[in-house]
C-alpha angles and dihedrals in degrees: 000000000000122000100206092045084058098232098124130154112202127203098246089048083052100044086037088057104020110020122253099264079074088060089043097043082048094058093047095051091048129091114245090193104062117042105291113241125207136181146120099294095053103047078052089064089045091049093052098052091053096044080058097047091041090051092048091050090055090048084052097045094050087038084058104038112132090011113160140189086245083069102054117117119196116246100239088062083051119128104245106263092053087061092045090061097043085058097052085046080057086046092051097047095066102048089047085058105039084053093052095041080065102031097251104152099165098049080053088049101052088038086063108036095054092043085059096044105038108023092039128018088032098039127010093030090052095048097044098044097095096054094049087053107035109019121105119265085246098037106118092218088068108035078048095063091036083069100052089056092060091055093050093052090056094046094050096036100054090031091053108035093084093065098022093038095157094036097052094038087056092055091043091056089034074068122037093009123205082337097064090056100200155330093237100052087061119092117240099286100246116216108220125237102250088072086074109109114148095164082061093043089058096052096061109048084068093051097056088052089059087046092053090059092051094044086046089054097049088046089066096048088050111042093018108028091028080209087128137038089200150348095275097071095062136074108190133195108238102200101197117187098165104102091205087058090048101060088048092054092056102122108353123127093239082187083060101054091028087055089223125139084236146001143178124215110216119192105212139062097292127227114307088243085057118118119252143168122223097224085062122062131193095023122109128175130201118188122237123170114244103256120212126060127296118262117236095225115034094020093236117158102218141129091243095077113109091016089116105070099210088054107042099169098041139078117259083244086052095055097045088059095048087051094056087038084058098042092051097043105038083231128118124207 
């Protein structure tokens, strides 16, 4: 941008298009230390960034609507990637402050907005997305992660009201409307020290590196194979032969976190055909279609469908959860 060539852009064309929070996200992902460029490539990045963290405040708002107190679970009864996440929102706490303490706000930028890419809407959203949808009311699992959101609501409000002033203060009233005065009268959300769980931490972070080969391997069927539409209809074998993987593995529904409607955890090398990254050693996946029939409500392949008479097209854990939904509504489907 260049005032004697003549291709400004000036701020009013930018809040009058775009608002002003993009003028504002653009100075905070910009380096004040080096000339600022601007043009129409960058403010669509911009553009674009803000389009993804607008869209992740909205997942969390609707995630969290009618949320009470009665609901909260403590974090130590937590299943464990709630607490997972919980540890990397302590994590987090300390990196936002320790960027505004020196005025780095493009180190804060970049900290939130992969946070909110890679750690949410790619990872924990995806996974918990089920439960959010399909779960019982009373299921802990939901109400878990239900509490996590609101975490969640407090952290990225009051981190992020200093740079997106009009946009936070929006989600904040889209919440707790006039009564709920404003964002910037709220103190930084702390995270308390009990959410601190690096063993866990470390666990999974394992675990999400198994999780990348089998998403890897499924990505193929489905844009490549065309064998799957999605995820759902597979049920992979994971071969593991790291014994450090392994261990982590003990215990954990790789379905759950692979978002498949099935997998089978396989202790050994793998056949030599088996998918693989190179970044992960010892993990090999074989695709296997999910075998059973698809339930009508959460879209799992599996032979339990049907296995509750009253709900012939639905999962048992689906039919416990209309029950409770009718029980608690009056209402029947």
């Amino acid at each position: 941008m260049s005032k004697s060539l003549g291709n400004i852009v000036t701020p009013q064309d930018v809040i009058k298009q775009s608002g002003a929070d993009i003028l504002r996200l653009w100075v905070a992902s910009a380096d004040y230390a080096e000339d600022l460029r601007l043009g129409p490539e960058i403010l669509k990045t911009n553009i674009e960034a803000y389009r993804k963290l607008r869209n992740t405040m909205r997942y969390i708002l609707g995630a969290i609507d009618g949320l009470t107190e009665e609901e909260f679970v403590a974090a130590a009864d937590m299943p464990e990637l709630d607490r997972y996440i919980l540890h990397r929102l302590h994590e987090l706490e300390g990196q936002v402050r320790a960027a505004y303490e020196v005025f780095d706000y493009k180190r804060l930028f970049a900290l939130l907005t992969n946070f909110m890419t890679v750690d949410l809407s790619a990872f924990y959203f995806d996974i918990r997305k089920d439960s959010l949808y399909c779960d019982s009311w009373s299921s802990l699992r939901r109400r878990s992660c239900r509490t996590v959101l609101d975490r969640l609501f407090h952290c990225l409000t009051t981190w992020w009201a200093p740079v997106l002033a009009f946009t936070m203060e929006e989600v904040w009233l889209s919440r707790f409307g006039e009564a709920g005065t404003s964002v910037h009268l709220a103190q930084f959300a702390t995270c308390p020290a009990e959410w601190q769980a690096p063993e866990l931490a470390a666990k999974w972070d394992k675990l999400r590196d198994v999780r990348s080969v089998i998403t890897g391997a499924l990505e193929i069927e489905r844009q490549v194979k065309k064998t799957i539409g999605s995820a759902l209809e597979a049920a992979p074998d994971v071969h593991v032969s790291n014994p450090d993987l392994l261990a982590a593995l003990d215990g954990v529904d790789l379905a759950e976190i692979a978002i498949t409607s099935g997998a089978t955890l396989i202790a050994g090398e793998g056949p030599a055909d088996a998918f693989r990254l190179d970044g992960v050693k010892g993990v090999a996946v074989v695709f296997k279609p999910a075998e059973g029939r698809k339930c009508a409500r959460s879209w799992k392949i599996t032979p339990e469908v049907g296995s509750d008479p009253e709900f012939p097209d639905i999962t048992p854990r689906d039919a416990e959860a209309v029950r409770e939904w009718q029980a608690r509504s009056g209402r029947t489907v």
